[in-house]
MDAnalysis code that builds the backbone (N, CA, C; Angstrom):
import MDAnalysis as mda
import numpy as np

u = mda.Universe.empty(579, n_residues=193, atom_resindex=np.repeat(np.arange(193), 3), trajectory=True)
u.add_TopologyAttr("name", ["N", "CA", "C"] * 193)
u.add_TopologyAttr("resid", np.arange(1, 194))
u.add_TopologyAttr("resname", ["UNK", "UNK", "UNK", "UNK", "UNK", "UNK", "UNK", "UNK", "UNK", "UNK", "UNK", "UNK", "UNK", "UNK", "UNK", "UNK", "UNK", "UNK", "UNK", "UNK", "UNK", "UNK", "UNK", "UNK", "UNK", "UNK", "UNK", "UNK", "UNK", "UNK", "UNK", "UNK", "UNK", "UNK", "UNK", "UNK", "UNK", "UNK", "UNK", "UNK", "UNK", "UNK", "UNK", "UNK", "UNK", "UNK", "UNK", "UNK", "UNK", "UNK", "UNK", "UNK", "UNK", "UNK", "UNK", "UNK", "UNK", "UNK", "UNK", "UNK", "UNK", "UNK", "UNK", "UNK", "UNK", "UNK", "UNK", "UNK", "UNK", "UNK", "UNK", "UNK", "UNK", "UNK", "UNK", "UNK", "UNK", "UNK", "UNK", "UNK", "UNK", "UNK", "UNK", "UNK", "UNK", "UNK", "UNK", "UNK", "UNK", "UNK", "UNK", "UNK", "UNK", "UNK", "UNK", "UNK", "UNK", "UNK", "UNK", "UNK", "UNK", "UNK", "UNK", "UNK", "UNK", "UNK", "UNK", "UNK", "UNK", "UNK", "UNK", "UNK", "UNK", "UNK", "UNK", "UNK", "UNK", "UNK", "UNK", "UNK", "UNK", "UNK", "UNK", "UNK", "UNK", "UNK", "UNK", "UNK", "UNK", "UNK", "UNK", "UNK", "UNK", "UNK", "UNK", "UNK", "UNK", "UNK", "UNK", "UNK", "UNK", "UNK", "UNK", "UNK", "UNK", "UNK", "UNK", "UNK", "UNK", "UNK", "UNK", "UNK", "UNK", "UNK", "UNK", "UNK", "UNK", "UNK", "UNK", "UNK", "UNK", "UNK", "UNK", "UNK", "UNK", "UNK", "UNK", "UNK", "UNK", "UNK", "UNK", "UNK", "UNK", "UNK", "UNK", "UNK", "UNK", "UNK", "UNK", "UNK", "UNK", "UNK", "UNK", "UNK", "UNK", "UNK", "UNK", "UNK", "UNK", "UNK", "UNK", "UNK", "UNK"])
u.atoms.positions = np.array([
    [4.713, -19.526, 393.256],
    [5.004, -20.904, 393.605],
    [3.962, -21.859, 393.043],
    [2.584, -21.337, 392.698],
    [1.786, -22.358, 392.192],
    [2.096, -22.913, 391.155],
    [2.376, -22.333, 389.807],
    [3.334, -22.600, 388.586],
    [4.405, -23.844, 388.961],
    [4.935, -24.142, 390.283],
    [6.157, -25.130, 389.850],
    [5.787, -26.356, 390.713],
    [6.217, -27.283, 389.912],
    [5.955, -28.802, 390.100],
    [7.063, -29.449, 391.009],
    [6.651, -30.639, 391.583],
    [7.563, -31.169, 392.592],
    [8.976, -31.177, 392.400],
    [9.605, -31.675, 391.111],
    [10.773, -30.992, 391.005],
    [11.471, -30.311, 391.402],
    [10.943, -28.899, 390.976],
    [11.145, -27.606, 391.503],
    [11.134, -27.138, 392.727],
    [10.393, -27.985, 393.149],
    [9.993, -27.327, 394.586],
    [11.309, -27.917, 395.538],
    [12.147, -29.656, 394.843],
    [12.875, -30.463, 395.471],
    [14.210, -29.598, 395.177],
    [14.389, -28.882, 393.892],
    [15.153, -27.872, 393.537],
    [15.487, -27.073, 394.421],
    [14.399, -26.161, 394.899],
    [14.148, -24.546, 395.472],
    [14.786, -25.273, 397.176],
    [13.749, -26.115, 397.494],
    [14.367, -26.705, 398.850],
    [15.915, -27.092, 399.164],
    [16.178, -27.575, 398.301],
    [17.730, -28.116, 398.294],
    [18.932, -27.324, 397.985],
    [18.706, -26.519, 397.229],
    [19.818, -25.452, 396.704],
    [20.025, -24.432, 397.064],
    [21.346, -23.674, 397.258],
    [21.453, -22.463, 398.308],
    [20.515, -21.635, 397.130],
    [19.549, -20.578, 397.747],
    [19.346, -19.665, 397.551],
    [20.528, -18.380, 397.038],
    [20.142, -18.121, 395.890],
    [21.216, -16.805, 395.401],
    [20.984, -15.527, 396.734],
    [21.816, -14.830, 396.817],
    [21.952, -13.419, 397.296],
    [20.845, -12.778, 396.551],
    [20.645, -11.223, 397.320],
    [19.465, -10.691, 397.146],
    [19.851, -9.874, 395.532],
    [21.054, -9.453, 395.807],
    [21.490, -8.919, 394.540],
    [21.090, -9.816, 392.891],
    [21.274, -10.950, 393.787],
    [21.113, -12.303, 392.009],
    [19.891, -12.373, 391.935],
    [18.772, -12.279, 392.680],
    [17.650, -12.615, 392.760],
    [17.036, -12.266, 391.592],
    [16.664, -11.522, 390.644],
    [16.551, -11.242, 389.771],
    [17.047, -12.043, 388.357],
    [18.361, -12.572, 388.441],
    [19.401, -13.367, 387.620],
    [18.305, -14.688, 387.500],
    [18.568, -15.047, 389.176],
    [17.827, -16.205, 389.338],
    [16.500, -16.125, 388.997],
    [15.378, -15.672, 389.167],
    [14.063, -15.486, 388.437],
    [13.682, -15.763, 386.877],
    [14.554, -14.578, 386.590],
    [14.543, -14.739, 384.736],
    [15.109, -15.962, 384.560],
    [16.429, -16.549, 384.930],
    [16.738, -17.740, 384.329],
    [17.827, -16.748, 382.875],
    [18.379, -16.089, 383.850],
    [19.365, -14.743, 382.739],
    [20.881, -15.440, 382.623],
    [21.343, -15.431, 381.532],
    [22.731, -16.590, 381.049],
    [23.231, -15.291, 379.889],
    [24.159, -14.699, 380.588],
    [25.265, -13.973, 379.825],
    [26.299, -14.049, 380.068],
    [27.372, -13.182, 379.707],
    [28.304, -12.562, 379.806],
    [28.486, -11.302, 380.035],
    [28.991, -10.480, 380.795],
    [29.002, -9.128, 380.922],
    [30.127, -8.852, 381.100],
    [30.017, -6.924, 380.892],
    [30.979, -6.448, 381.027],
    [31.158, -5.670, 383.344],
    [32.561, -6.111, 383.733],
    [32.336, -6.231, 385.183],
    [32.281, -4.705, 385.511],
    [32.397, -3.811, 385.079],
    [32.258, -2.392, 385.187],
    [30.934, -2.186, 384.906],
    [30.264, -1.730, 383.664],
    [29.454, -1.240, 383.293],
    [27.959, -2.542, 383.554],
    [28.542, -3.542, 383.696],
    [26.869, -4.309, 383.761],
    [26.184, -4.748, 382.554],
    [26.648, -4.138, 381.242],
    [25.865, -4.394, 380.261],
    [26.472, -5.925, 379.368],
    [26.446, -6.449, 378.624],
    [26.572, -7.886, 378.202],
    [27.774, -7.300, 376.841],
    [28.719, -7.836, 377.077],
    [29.734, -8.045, 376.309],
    [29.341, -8.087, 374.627],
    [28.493, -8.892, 374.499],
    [27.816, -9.283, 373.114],
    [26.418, -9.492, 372.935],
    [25.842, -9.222, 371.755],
    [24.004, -9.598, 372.561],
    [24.617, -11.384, 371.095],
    [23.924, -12.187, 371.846],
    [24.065, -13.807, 371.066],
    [22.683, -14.046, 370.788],
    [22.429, -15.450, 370.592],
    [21.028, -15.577, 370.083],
    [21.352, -17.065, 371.199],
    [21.945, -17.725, 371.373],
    [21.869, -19.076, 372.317],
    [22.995, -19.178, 373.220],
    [22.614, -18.854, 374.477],
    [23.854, -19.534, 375.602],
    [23.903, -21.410, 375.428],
    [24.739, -21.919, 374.862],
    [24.960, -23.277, 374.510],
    [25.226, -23.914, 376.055],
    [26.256, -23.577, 376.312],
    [26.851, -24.218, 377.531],
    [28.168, -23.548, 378.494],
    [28.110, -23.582, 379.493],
    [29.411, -23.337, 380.705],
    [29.838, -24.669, 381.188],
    [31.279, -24.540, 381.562],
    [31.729, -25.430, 382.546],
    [32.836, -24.686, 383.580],
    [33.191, -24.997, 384.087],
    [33.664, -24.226, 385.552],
    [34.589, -25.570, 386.260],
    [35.848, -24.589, 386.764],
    [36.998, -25.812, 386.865],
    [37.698, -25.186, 388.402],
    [37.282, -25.386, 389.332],
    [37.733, -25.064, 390.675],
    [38.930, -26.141, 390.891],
    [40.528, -25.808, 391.322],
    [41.367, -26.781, 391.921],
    [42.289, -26.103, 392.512],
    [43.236, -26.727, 393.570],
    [44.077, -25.895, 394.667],
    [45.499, -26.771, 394.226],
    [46.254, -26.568, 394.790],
    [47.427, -27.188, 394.945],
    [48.343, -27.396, 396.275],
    [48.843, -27.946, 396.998],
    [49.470, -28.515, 397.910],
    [50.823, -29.030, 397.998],
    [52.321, -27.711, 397.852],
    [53.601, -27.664, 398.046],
    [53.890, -28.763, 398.528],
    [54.978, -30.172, 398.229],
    [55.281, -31.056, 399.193],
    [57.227, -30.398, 398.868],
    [57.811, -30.760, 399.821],
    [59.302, -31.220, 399.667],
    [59.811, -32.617, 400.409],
    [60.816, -32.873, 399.305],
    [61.246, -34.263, 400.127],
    [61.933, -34.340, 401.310],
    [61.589, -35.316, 402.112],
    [62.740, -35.383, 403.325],
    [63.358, -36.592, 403.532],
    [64.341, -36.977, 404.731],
    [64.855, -38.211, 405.009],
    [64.040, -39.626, 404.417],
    [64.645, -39.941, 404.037],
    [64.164, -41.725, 404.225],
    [62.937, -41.978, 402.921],
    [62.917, -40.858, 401.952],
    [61.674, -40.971, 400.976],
    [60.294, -40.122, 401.166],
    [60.459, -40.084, 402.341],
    [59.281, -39.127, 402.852],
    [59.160, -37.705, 402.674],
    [58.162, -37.329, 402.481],
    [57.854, -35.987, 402.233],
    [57.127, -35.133, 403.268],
    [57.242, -33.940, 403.181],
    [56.004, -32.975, 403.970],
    [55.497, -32.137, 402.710],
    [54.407, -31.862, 402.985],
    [52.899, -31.275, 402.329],
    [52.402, -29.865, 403.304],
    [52.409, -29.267, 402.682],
    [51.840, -27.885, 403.451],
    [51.320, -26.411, 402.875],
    [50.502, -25.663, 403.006],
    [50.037, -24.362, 402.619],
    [49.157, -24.778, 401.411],
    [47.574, -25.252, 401.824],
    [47.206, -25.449, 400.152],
    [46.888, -24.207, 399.595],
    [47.162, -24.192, 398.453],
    [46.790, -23.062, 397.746],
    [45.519, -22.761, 397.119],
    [44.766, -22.388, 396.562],
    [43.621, -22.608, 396.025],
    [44.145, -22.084, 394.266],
    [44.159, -22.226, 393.428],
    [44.606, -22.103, 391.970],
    [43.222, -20.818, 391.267],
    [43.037, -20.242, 390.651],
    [42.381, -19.307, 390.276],
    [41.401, -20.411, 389.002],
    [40.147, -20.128, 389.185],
    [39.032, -20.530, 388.326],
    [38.972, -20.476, 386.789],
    [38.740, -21.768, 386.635],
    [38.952, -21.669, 384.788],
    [37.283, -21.989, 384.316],
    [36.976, -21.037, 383.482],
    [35.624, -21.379, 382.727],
    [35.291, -21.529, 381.415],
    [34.830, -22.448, 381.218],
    [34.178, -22.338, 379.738],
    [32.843, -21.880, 379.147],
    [32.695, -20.777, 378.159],
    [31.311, -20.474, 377.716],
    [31.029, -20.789, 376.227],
    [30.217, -21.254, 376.279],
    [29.847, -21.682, 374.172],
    [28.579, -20.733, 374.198],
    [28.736, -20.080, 373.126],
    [27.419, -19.003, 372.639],
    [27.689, -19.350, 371.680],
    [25.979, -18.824, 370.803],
    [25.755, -19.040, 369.340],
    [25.813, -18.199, 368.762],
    [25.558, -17.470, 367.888],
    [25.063, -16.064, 367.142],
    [24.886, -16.327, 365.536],
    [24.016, -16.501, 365.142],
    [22.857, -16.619, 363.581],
    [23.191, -15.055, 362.817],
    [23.242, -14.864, 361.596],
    [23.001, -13.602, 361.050],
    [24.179, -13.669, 359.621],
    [24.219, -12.308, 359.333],
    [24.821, -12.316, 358.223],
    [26.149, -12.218, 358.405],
    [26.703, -12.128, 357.158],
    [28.459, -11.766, 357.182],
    [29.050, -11.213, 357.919],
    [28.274, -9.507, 358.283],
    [28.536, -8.665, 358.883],
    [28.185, -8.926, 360.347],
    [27.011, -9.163, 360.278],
    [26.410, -9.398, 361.813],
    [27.751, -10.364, 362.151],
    [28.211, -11.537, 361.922],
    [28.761, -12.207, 362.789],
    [30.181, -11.859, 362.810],
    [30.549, -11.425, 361.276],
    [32.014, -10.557, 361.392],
    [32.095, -9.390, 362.718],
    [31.089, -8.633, 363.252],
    [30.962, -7.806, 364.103],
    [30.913, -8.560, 365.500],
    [30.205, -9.637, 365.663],
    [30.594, -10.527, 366.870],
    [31.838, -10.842, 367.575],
    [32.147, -11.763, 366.005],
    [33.402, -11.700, 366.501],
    [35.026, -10.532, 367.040],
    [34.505, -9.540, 366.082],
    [35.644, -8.301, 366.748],
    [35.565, -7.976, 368.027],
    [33.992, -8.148, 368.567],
    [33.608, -7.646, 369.859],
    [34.310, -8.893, 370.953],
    [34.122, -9.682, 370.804],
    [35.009, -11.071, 371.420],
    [36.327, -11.207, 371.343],
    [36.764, -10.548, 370.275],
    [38.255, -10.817, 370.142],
    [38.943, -9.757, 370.631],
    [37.977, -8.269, 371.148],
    [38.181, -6.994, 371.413],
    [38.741, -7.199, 373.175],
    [37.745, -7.898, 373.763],
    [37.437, -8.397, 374.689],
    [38.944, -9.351, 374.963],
    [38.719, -10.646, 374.155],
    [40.113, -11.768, 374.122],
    [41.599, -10.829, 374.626],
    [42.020, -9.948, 373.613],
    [42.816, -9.142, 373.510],
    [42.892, -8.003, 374.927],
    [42.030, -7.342, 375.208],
    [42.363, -6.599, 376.543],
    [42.496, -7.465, 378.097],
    [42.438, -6.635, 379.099],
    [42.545, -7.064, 380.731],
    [41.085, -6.579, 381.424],
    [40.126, -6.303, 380.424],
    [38.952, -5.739, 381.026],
    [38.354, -7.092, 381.493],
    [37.865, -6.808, 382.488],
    [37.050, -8.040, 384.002],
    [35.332, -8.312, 382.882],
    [34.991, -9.112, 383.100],
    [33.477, -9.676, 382.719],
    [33.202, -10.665, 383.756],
    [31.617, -10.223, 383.916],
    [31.243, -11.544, 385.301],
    [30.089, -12.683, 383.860],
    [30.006, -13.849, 384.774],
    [29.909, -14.799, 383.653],
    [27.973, -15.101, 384.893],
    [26.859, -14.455, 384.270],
    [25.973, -14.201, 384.874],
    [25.233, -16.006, 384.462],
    [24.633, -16.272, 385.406],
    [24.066, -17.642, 385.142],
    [22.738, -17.290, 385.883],
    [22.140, -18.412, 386.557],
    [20.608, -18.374, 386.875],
    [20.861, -18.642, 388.450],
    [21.706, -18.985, 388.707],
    [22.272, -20.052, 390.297],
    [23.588, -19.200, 391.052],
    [24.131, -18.507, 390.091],
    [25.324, -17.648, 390.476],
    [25.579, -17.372, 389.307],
    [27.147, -15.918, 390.113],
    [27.160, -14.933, 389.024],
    [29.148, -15.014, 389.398],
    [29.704, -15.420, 388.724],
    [30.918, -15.228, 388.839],
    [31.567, -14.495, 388.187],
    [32.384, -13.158, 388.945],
    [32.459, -12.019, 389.437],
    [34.245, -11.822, 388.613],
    [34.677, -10.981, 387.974],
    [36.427, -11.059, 387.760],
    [36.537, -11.892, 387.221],
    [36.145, -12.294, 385.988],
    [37.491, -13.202, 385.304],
    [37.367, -12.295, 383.939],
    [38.500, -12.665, 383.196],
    [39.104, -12.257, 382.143],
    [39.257, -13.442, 381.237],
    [38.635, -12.645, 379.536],
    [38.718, -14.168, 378.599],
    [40.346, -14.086, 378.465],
    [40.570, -15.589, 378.123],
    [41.893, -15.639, 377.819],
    [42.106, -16.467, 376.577],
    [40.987, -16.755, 376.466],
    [40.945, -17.367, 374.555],
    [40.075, -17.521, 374.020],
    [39.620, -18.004, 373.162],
    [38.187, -18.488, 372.141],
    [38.032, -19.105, 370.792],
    [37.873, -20.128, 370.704],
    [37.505, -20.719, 369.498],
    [36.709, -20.873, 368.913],
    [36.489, -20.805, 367.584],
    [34.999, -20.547, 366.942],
    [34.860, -21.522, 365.100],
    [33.975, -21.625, 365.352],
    [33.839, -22.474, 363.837],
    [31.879, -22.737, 363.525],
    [32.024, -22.812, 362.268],
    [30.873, -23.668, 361.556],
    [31.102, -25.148, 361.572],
    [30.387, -25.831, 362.077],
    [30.270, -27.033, 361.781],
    [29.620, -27.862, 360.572],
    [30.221, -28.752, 360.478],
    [29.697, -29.488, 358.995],
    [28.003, -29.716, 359.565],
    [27.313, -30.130, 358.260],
    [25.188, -29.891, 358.733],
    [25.161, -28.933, 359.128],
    [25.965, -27.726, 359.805],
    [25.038, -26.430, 360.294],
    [25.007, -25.537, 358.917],
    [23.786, -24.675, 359.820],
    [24.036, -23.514, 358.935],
    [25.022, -22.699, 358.672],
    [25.313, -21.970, 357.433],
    [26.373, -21.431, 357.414],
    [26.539, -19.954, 357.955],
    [25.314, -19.561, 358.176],
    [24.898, -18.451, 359.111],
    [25.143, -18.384, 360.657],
    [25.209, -19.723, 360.654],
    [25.454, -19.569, 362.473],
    [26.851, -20.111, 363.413],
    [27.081, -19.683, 363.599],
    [28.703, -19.655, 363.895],
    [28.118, -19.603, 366.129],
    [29.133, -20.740, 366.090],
    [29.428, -21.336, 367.797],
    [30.702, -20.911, 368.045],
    [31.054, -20.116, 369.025],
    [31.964, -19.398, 369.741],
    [32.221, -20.025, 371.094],
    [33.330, -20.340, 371.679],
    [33.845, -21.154, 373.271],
    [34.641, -20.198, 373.529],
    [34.389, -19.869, 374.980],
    [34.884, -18.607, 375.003],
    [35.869, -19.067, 376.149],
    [37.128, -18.853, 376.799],
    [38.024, -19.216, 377.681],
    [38.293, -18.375, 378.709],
    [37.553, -18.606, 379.701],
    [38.198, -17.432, 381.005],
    [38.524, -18.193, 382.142],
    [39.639, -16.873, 382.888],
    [40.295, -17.449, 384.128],
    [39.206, -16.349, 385.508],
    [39.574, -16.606, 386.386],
    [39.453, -15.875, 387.501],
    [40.536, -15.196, 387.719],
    [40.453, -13.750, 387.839],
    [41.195, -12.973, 388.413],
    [40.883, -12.725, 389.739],
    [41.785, -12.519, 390.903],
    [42.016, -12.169, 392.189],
    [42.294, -10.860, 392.341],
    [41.901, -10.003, 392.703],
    [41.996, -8.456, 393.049],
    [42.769, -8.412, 394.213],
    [43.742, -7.517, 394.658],
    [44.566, -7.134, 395.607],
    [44.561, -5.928, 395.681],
    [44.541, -5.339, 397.003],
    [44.687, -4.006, 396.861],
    [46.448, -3.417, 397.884],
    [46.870, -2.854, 397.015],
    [48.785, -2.661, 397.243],
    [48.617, -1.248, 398.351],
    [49.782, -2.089, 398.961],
    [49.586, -1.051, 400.501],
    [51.354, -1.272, 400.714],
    [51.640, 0.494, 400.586],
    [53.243, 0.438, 400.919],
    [52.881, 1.038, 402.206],
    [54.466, 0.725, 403.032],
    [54.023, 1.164, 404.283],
    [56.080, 1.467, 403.829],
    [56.716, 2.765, 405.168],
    [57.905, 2.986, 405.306],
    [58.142, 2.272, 406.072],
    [59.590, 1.448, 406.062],
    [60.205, 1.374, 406.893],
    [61.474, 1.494, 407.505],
    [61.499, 2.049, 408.649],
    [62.562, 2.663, 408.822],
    [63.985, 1.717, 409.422],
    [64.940, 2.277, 408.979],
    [66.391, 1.420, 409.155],
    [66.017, 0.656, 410.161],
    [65.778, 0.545, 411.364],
    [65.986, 0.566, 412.635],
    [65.136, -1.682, 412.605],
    [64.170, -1.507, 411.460],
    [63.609, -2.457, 411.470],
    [63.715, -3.401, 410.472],
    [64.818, -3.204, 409.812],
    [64.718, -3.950, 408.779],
    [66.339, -4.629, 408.465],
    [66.627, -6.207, 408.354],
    [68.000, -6.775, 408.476],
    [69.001, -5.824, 407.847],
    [69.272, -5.500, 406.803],
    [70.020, -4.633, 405.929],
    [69.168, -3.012, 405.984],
    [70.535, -2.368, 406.398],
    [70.154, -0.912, 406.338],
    [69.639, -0.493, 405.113],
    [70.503, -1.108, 403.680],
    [70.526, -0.607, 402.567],
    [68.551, -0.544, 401.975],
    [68.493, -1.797, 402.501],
    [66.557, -1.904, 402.374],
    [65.892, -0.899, 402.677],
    [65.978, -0.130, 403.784],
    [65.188, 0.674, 403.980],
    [64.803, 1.655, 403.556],
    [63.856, 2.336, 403.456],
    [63.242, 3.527, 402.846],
    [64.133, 4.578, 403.002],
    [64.754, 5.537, 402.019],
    [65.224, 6.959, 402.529],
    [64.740, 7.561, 402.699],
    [65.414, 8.305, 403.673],
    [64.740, 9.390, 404.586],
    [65.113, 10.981, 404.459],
    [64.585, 11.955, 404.141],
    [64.976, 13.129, 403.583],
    [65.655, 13.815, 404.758],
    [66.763, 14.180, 404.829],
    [67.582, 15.049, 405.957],
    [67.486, 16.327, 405.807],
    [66.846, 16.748, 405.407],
    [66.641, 18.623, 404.657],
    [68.510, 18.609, 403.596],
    [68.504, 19.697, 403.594],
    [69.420, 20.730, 402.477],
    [70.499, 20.556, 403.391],
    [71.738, 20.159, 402.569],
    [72.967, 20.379, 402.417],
    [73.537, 21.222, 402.511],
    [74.672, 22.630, 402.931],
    [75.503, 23.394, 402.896],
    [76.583, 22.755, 401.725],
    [76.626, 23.795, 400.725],
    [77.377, 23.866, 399.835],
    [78.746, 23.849, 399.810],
    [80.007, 22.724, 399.833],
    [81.271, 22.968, 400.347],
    [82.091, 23.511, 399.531],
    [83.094, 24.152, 399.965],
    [84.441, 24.409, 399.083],
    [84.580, 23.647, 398.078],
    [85.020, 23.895, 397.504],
    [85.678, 22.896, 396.494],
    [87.080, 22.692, 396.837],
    [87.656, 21.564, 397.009],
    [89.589, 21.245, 396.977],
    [90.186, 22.172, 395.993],
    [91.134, 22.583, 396.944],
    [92.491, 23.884, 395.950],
    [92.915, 23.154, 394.255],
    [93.014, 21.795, 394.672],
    [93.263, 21.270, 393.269],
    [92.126, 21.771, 391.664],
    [90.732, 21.653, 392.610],
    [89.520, 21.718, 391.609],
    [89.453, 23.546, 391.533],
    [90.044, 24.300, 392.366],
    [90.129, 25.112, 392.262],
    [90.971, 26.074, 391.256],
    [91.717, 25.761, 391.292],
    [92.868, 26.085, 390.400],
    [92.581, 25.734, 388.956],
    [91.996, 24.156, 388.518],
    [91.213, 24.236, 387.028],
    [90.324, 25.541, 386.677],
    [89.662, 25.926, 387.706],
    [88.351, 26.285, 387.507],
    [89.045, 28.491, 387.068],
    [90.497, 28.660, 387.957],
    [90.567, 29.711, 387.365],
    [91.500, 29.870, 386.255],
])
């Protein structure tokens, strides 16, 4: 604490404290991307440029009598983020960047988007744009990377039996054991000799 100046200190006072798990994140001042399984960083870059982060819900109305409406069940809408990284190097070096990003773009594999303040957990890129800009170098190529939040559910069948459900046809079948084998009709009989 001696190292930080009033600022900081108006910072540290004011702002939720990360979880014990981030604590570390938060210390270094650590800005990646990772992979949400394994932990390790999607790409190694040379500059985290910038994030932005887009939280919004939504709120069903239908119309009723007289012009009026009702409003009900807000929803909360799933998280949209933006990441800009840099990466400097040669042909190859950045030709190899990019496959790894576009490897990424292309699958359903989860990445948490690690910052210094929080670490947001499940989302999936869902696009990315990339270019040289005119005055830059031609070595260094800026990447925006597009992710949503994914929501995890975990699927739970349960039986249910006729007895509970409006239409019989809905319900789960139910195994009656083995059948006795019938005659066959004299008609099907008579083909058969």
């Amino acid at each position: 604490m001696a190292d930080m100046n009033i600022s900081d200190v108006a910072n540290f006072a004011t702002h939720r404290l990360p979880g014990i798990a981030n604590i570390r994140n938060w210390i270094r001042g650590e800005w990646t991307v990772r992979n949400s399984s394994t932990r390790k960083a999607i790409v190694e870059f040379d500059t985290f440029i910038g994030y932005s982060a887009s939280k919004s819900s939504s709120v069903p109305t239908n119309q009723i009598e007289q012009g009026s409406f009702a409003a009900y069940n807000k929803t909360n809408n799933p998280s949209e983020f933006s990441v800009t990284l840099a990466k400097s190097g040669s042909s190859t070096v950045l030709s190899n960047f990019l496959t790894s990003l576009e490897t990424y773009n292309d699958s359903t594999d989860l990445v948490d988007i690690v910052l210094p303040f929080r670490v947001y957990r499940n989302v999936n890129i869902t696009g990315l744009s990339h270019g040289i800009l005119e005055g830059q170098a031609v070595n260094l190529l800026v990447v925006e990377l597009r992710l949503k939040e994914i929501k995890q559910t975990a699927r739970r069948y349960v039986a249910m039996p006729a007895s509970k459900v409006q239409n019989a046809g809905d319900a789960d079948t139910v195994n009656k054991g083995r059948q006795q084998a019938k005659q066959p009709p004299s008609i099907i009989k008579g083909w058969l000799s």
